[in-house]
KERO-698513 format. One record per residue (C-alpha): x, y, z negated; residue in three letters. Coordinates in nm, 4 decimals. Layout:
REM residues N
((X, Y, Z), 'ALA')
...
This chain:
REM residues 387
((4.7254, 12.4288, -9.2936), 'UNK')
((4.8741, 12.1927, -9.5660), 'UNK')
((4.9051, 12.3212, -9.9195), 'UNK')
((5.2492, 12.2938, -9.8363), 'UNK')
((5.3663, 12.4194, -9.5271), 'UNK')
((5.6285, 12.2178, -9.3398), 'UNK')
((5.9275, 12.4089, -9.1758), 'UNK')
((6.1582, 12.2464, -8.9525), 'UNK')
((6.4761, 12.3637, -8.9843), 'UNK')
((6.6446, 12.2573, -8.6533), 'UNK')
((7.0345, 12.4076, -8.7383), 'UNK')
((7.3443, 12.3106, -8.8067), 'UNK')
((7.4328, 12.3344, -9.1639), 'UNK')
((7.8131, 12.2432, -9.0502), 'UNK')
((7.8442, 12.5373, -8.8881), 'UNK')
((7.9425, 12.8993, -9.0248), 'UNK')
((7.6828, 13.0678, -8.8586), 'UNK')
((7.4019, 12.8177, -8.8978), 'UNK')
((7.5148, 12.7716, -9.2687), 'UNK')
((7.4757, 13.1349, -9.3328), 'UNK')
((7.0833, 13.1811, -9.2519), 'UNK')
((7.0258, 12.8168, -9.4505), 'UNK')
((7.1439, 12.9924, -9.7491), 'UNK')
((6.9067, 13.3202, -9.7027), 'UNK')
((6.6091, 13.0817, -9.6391), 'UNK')
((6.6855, 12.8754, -9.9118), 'UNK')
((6.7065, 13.1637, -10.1399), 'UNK')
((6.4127, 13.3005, -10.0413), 'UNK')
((6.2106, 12.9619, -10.0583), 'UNK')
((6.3463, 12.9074, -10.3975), 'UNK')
((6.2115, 13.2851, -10.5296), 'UNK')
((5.9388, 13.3213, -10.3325), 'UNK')
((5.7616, 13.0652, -10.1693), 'UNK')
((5.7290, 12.6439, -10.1732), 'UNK')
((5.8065, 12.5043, -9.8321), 'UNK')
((5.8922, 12.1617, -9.7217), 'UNK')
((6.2105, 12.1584, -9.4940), 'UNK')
((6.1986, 11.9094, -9.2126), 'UNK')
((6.5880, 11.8943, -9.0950), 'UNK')
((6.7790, 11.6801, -8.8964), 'UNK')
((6.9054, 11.3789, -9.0623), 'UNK')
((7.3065, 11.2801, -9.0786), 'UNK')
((7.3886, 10.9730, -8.8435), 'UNK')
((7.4822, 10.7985, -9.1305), 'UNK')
((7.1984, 10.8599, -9.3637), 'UNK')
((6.9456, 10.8471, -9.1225), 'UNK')
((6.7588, 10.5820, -9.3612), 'UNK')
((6.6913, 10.7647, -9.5731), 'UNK')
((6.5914, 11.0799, -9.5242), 'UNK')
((6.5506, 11.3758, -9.2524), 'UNK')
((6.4669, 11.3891, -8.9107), 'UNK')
((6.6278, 11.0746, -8.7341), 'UNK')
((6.5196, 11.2098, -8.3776), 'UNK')
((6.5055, 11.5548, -8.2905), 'UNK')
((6.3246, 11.5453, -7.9425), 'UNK')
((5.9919, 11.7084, -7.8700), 'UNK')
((5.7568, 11.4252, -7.8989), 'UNK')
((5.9607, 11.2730, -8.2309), 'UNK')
((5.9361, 11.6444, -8.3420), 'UNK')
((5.5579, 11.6948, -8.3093), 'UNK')
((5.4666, 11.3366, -8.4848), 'UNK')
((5.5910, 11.4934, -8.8371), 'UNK')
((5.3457, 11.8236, -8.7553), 'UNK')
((5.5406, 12.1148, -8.8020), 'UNK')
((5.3611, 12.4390, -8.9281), 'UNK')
((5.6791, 12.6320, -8.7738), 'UNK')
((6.0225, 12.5848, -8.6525), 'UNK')
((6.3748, 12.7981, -8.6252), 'UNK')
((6.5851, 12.6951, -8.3817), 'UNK')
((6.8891, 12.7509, -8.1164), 'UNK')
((6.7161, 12.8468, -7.8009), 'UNK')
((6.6645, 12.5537, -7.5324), 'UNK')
((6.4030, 12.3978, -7.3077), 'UNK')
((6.2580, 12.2729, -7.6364), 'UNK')
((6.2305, 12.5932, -7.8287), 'UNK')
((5.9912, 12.7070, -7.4884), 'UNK')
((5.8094, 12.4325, -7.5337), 'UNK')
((5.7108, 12.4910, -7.9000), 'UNK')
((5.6287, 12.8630, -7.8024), 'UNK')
((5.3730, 12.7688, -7.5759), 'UNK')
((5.2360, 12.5475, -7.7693), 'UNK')
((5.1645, 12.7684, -8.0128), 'UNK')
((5.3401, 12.6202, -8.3006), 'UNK')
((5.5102, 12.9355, -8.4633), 'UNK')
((5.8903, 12.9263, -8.3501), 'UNK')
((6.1967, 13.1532, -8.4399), 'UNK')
((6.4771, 13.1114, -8.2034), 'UNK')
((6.8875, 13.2263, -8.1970), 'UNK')
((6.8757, 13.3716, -7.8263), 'UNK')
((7.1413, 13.2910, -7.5654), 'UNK')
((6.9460, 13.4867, -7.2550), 'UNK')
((6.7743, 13.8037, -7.2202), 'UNK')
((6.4956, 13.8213, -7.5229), 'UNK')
((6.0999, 13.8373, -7.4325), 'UNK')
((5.9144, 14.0487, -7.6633), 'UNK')
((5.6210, 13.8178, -7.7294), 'UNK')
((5.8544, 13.5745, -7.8984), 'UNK')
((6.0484, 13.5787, -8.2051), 'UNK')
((6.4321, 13.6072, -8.2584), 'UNK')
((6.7393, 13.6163, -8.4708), 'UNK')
((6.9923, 13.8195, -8.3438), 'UNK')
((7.3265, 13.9928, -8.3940), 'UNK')
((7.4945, 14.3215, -8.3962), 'UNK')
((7.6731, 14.2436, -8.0907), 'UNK')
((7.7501, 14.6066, -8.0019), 'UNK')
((7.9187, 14.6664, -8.3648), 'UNK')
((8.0929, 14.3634, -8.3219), 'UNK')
((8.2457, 14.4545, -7.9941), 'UNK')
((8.3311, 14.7624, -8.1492), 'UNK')
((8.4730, 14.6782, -8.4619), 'UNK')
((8.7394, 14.3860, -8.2535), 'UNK')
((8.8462, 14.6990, -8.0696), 'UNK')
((8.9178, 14.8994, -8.3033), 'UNK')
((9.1396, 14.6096, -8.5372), 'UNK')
((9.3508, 14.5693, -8.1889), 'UNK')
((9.4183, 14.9782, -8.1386), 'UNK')
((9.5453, 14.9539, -8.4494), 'UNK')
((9.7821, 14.6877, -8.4199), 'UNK')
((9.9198, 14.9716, -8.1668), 'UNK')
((9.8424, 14.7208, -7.8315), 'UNK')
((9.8317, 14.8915, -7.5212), 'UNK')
((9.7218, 14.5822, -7.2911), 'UNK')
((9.3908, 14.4199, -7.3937), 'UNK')
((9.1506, 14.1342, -7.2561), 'UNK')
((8.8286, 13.9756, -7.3251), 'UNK')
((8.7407, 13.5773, -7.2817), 'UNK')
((8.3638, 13.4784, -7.2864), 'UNK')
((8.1028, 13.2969, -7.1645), 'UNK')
((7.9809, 13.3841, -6.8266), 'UNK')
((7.5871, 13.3109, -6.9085), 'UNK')
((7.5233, 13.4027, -7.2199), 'UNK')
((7.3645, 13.7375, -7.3578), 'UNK')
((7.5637, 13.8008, -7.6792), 'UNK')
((7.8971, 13.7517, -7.4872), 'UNK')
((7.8141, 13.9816, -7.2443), 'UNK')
((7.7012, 14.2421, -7.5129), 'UNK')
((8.0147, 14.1645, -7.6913), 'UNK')
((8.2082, 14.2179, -7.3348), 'UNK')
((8.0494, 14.6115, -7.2851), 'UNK')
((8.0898, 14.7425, -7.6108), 'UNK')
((8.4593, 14.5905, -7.6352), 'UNK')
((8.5342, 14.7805, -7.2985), 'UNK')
((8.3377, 15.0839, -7.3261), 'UNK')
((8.5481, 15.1579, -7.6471), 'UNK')
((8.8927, 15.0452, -7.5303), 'UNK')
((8.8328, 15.2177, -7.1399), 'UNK')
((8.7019, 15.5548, -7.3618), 'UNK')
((9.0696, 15.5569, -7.4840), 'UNK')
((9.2193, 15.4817, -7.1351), 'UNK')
((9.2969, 15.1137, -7.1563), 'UNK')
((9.1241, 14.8772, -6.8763), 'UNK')
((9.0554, 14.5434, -7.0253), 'UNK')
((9.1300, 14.2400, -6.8563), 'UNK')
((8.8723, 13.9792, -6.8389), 'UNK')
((8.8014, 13.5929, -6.8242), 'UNK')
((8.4555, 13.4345, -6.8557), 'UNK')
((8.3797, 13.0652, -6.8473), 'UNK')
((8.0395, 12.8922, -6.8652), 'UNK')
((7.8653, 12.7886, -7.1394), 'UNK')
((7.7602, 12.4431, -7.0631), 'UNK')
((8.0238, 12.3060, -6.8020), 'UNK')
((8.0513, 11.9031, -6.7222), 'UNK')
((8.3526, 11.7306, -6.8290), 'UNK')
((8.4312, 11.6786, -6.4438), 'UNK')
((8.5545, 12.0277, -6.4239), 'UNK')
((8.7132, 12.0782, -6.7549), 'UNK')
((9.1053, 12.0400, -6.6204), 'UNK')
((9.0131, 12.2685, -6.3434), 'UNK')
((8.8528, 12.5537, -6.5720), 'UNK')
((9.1625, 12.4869, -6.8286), 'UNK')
((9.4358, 12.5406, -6.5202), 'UNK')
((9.2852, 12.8391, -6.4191), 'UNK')
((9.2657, 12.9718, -6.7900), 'UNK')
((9.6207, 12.8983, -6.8399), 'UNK')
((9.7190, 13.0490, -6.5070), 'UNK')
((9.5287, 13.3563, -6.6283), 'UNK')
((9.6761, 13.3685, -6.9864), 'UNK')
((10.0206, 13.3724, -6.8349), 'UNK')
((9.9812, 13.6610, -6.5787), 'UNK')
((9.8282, 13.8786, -6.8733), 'UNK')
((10.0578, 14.1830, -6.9743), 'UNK')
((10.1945, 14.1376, -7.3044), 'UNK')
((10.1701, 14.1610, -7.6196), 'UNK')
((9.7809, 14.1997, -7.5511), 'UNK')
((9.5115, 14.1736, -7.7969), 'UNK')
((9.2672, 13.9310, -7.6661), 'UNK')
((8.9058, 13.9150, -7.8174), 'UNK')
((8.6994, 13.5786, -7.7895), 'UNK')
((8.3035, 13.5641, -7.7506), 'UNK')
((8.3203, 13.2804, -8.0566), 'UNK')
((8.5651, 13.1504, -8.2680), 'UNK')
((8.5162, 12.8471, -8.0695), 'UNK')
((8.6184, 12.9619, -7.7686), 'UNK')
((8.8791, 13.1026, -7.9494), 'UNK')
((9.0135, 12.7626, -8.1068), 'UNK')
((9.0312, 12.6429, -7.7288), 'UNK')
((9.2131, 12.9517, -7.6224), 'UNK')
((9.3999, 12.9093, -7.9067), 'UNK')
((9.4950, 12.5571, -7.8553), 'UNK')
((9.5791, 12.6041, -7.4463), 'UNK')
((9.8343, 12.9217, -7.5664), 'UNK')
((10.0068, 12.6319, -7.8050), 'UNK')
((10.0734, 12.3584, -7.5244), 'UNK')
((10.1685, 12.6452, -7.2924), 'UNK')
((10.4394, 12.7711, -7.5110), 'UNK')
((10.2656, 13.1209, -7.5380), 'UNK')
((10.3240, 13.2646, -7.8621), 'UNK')
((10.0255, 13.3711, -8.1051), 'UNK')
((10.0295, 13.6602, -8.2270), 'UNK')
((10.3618, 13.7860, -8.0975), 'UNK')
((10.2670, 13.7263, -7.7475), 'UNK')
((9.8509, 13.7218, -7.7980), 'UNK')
((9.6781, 13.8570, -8.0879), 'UNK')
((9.3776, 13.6809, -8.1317), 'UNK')
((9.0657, 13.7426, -8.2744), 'UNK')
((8.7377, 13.5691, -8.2830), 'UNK')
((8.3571, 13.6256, -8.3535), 'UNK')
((8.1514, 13.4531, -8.5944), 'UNK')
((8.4450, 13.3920, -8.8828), 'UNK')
((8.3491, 13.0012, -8.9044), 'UNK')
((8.5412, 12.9077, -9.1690), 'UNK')
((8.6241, 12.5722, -9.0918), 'UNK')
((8.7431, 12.6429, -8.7272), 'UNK')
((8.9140, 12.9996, -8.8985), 'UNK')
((9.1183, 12.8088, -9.1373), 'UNK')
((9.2089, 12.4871, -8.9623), 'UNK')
((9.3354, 12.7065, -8.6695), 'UNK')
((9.7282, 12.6849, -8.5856), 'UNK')
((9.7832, 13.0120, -8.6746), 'UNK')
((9.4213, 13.0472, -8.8770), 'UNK')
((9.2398, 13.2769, -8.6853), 'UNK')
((9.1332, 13.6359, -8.7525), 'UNK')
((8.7380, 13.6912, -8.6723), 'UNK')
((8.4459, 13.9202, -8.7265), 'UNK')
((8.1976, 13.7555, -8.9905), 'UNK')
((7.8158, 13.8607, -8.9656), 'UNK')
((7.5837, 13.9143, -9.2767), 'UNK')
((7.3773, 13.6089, -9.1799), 'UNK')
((7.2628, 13.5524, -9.5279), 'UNK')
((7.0844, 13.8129, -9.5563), 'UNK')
((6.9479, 13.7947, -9.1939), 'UNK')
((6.8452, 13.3949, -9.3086), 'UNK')
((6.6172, 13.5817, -9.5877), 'UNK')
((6.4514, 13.8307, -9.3577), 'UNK')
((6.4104, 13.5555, -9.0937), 'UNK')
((6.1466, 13.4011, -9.3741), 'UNK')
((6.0169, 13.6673, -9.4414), 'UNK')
((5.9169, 13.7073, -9.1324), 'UNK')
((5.8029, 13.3217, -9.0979), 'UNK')
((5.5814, 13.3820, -9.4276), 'UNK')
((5.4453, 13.6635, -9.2247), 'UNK')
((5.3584, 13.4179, -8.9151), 'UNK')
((5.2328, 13.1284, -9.1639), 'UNK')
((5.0092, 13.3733, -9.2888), 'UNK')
((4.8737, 13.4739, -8.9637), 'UNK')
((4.9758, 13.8461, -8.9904), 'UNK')
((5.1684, 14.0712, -8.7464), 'UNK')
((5.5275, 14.1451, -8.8103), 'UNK')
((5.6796, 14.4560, -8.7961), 'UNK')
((5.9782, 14.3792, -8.5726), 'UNK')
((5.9985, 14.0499, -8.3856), 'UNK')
((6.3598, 14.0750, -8.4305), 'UNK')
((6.5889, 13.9687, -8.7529), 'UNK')
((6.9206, 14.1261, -8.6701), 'UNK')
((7.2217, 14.0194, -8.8704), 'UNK')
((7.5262, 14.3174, -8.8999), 'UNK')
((7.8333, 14.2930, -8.7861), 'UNK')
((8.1192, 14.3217, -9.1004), 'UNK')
((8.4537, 14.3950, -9.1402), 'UNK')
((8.7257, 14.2160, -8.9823), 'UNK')
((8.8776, 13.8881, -9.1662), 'UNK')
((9.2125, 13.9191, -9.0991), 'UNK')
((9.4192, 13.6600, -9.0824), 'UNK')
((9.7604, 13.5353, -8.8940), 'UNK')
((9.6231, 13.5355, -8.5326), 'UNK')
((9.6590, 13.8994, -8.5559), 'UNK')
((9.9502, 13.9726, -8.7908), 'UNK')
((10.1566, 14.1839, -8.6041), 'UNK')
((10.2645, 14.5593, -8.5298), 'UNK')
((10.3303, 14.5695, -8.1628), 'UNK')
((10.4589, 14.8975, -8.1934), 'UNK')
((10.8364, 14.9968, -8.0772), 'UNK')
((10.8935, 15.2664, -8.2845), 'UNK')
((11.0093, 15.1685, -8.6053), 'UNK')
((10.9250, 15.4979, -8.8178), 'UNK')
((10.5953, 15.4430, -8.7294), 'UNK')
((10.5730, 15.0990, -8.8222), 'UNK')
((10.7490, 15.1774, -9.1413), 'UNK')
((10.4505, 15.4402, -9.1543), 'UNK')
((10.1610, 15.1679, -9.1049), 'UNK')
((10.2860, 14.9318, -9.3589), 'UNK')
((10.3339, 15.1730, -9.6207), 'UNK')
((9.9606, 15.2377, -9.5975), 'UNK')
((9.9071, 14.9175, -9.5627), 'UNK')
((10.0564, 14.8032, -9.8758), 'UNK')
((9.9465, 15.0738, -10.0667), 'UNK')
((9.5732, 15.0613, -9.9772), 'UNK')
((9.4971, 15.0225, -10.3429), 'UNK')
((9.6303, 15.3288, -10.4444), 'UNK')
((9.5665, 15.7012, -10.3295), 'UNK')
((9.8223, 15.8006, -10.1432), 'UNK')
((9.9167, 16.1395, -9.9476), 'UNK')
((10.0306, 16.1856, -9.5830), 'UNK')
((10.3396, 16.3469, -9.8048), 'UNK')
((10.3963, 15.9767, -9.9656), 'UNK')
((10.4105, 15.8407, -9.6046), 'UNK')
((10.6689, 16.0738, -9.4500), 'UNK')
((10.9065, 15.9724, -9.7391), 'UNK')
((10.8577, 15.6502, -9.6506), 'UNK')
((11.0404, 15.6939, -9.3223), 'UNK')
((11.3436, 15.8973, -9.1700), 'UNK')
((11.1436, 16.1713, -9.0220), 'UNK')
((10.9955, 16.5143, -9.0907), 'UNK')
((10.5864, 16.5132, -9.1455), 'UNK')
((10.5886, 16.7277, -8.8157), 'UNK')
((10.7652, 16.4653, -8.6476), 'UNK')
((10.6095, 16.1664, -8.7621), 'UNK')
((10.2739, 16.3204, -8.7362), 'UNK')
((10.3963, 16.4062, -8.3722), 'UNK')
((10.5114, 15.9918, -8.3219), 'UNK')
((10.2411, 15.8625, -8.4926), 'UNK')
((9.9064, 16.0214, -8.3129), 'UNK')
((10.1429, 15.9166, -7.9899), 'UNK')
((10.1498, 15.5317, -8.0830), 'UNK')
((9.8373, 15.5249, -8.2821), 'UNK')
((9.5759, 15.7607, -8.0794), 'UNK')
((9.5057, 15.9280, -8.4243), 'UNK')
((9.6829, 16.0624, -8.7481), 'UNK')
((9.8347, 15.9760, -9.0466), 'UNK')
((9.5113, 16.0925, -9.2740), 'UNK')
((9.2743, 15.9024, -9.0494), 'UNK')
((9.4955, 15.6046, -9.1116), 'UNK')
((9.5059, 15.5936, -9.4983), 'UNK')
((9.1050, 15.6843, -9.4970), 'UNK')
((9.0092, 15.4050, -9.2289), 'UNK')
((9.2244, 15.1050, -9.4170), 'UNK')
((9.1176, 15.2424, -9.7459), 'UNK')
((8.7647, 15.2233, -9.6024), 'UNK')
((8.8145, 14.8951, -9.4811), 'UNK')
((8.9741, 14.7351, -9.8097), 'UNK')
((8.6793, 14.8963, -10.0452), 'UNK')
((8.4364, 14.7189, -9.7459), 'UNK')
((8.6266, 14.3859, -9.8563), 'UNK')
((8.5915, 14.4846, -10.2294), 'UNK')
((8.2248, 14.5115, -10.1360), 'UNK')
((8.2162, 14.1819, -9.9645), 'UNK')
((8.4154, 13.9382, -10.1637), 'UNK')
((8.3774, 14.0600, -10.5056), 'UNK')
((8.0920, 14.1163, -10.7461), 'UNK')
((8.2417, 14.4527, -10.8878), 'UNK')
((8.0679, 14.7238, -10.9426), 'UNK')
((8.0481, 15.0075, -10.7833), 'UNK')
((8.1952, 15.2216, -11.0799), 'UNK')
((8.4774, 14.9193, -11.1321), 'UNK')
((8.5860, 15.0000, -10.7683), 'UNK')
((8.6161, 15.3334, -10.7867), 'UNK')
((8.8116, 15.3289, -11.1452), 'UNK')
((9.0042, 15.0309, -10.9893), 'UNK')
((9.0933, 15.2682, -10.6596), 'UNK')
((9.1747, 15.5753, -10.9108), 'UNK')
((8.8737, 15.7769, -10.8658), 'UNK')
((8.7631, 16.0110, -11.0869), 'UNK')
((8.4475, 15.8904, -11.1107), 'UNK')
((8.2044, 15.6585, -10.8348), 'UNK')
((8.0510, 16.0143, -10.7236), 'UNK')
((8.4132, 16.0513, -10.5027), 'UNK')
((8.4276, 15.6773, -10.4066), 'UNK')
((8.0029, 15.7093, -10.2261), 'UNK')
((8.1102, 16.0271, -10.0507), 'UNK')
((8.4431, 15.9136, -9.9385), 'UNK')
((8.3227, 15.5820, -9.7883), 'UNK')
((7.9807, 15.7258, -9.6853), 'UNK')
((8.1880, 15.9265, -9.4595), 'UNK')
((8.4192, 15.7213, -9.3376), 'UNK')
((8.1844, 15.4047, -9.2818), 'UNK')
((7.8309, 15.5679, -9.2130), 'UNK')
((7.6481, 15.4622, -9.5301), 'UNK')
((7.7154, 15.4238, -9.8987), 'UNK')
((7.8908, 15.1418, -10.1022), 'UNK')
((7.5321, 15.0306, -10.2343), 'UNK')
((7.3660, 15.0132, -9.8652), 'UNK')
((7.6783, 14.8438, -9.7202), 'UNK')
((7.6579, 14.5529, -10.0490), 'UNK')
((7.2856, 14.5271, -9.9835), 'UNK')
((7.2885, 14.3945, -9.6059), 'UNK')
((7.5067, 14.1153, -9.7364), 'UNK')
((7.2929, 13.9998, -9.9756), 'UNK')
């Protein structure tokens, strides 16, 4: 092996997802270890540097000591010929091979859970028909909503269709989106799936998120942002997943066994954004209930504080609210003040004693136990698989 091993890189640094495990290999590569990067080249600067063809043979001429890839007929050729390759799986995984992979379970979960709490009653799913994560996705989505007694509705596509049969597969979607019960809460295997469900709802006249409440997979923020409404979506800690993905391809240069074949990136919390921003709930004490907590997430606040926020009695509201909501008031206030440290975690670089004076915590000691038992693992754990 060269002094200096050559990796090729065969992702997409325009994309969200790809863009995320760049970043973790870079920052490994830059702390760690000296790699040459072998990526593909933009059209345009093809001169000049980068790989200008990305096919097998053009692939093999520039000797790669490994590669990390999306999985295809190419990434099976690479395996068996023994060059050391990492693929992003769209089938079923084989455990002589190595893989990145995501929480798809949590994620499935977590989309779920955002929609019950919009108070929905109708929900659906839209995927692709073929491929492993959105079929993951699909299971743990339903198993959670059909626990609570709500079937989900269901519309799967494939991934790779020919243009010939685009207008029929976007007549029958259309069809489908307009016999849906609504307002529904529909989750998407991708966001861009859910830019093209998205799109189809907007020259149909169907109304997002009054009619649909939308929410994707991936939170790509390109396709997020430059939505019509911007789209609400379910980010995964693939930075952190892009460092342990070369630290296990140091382990394979070096010719030692792994631990795990598997880098799995976990699923956040939900981005939310305007595809979602709705109550669909018909009693208005109740709603007045939600966005009281809502807006006061910052502040500790008493199920007392929300009653006087509304007409009602605590015995009645309490009463209304488990009704609409499937749990109570208390559980409400701890799981969005859960969910807004979780962001404080995410997007900030306080510390954990800044959050908890910022929150009005006596001290951090209350903050770790309260979000340890709302979210399964301390503030420090939940920073650390980001970064």
């Amino acid at each position: 092996m060269r002094s200096l091993p050559r990796v090729a890189l065969l992702l997409d640094g325009a994309r969200g997802w790809d863009a995320g495990l760049l970043r973790g290999l870079a920052r490994y590569a830059n702390l760690h270890r000296s790699w040459q990067f072998l990526r593909p080249a933009a059209t345009y600067y093809q001169r000049f540097s980068g790989l200008a063809d990305t096919s097998l043979q053009a692939l093999l001429k520039h000797r790669p000591d490994a590669v990390i890839m999306h999985e295809s007929e190419m990434s099976n050729h690479l395996v068996r010929s023994g060059i050391p390759t990492i693929v992003i799986p769209i089938r079923p995984v084989n455990p002589d091979r190595f893989y990145i992979t995501c929480d798809n379970a949590a994620v499935g979960e977590i989309a779920a859970e955002h929609l019950v709490g919009q108070g929905l009653t109708h929900f659906a799913f839209v995927g692709y028909s073929d491929v492993r994560w959105s079929q993951q996705r699909l299971e743990a989505y339903r198993d959670y909503l059909v626990a609570q007694g709500h079937p989900v509705h269901q519309r799967l596509v494939p991934l790779g269709s020919d243009d010939s049969k685009r207008a029929q597969l976007h007549r029958g979607m259309i069809h489908w989106l307009r016999e849906l019960p609504k307002p529904i809460g529909v989750f998407v295997g991708n966001d861009d799936l859910a830019r093209a469900l998205s799109e189809l709802c907007l020259s149909t006249g169907i109304t997002i998120p009054d009619e649909i409440s939308l929410i994707g997979t991936d939170n790509d923020e390109l396709i997020c942002e430059l939505n019509s409404p911007p789209l609400t979506s379910i980010p995964f800690a693939t930075e952190k997943a892009g460092y342990e993905t070369a630290e296990l391809l140091e382990c394979l240069l070096r010719g030692r066994t792994p631990e795990s074949n598997t880098v799995n990136a976990a699923a956040l919390q939900v981005v939310v954004r305007r595809s979602t921003d709705r109550l669909a709930i018909e009693d208005i004490e109740v709603v007045k209930a939600v966005k009281f907590i809502r807006e006061h997430v910052s502040q500790i606040i008493q199920v007392s504080d929300v009653v006087k926020a509304t007409m009602l009695s605590q015995r009645t509201l309490h009463n209304r609210f488990k009704a609409k909501m499937g749990h109570s008031i208390r559980k409400e206030i701890n799981r969005e003040r859960a969910k807004y440290v979780a962001g404080l975690l995410e997007s900030t670089s306080l510390s954990i004693s800044q959050i908890a004076w910022k929150l009005g915590y006596a001290d951090d000691a209350h903050l770790v136990r309260f979000f340890q038992r709302e979210m399964g693992q301390t503030p420090g754990a939940y920073r650390r698989q980001l970064t």
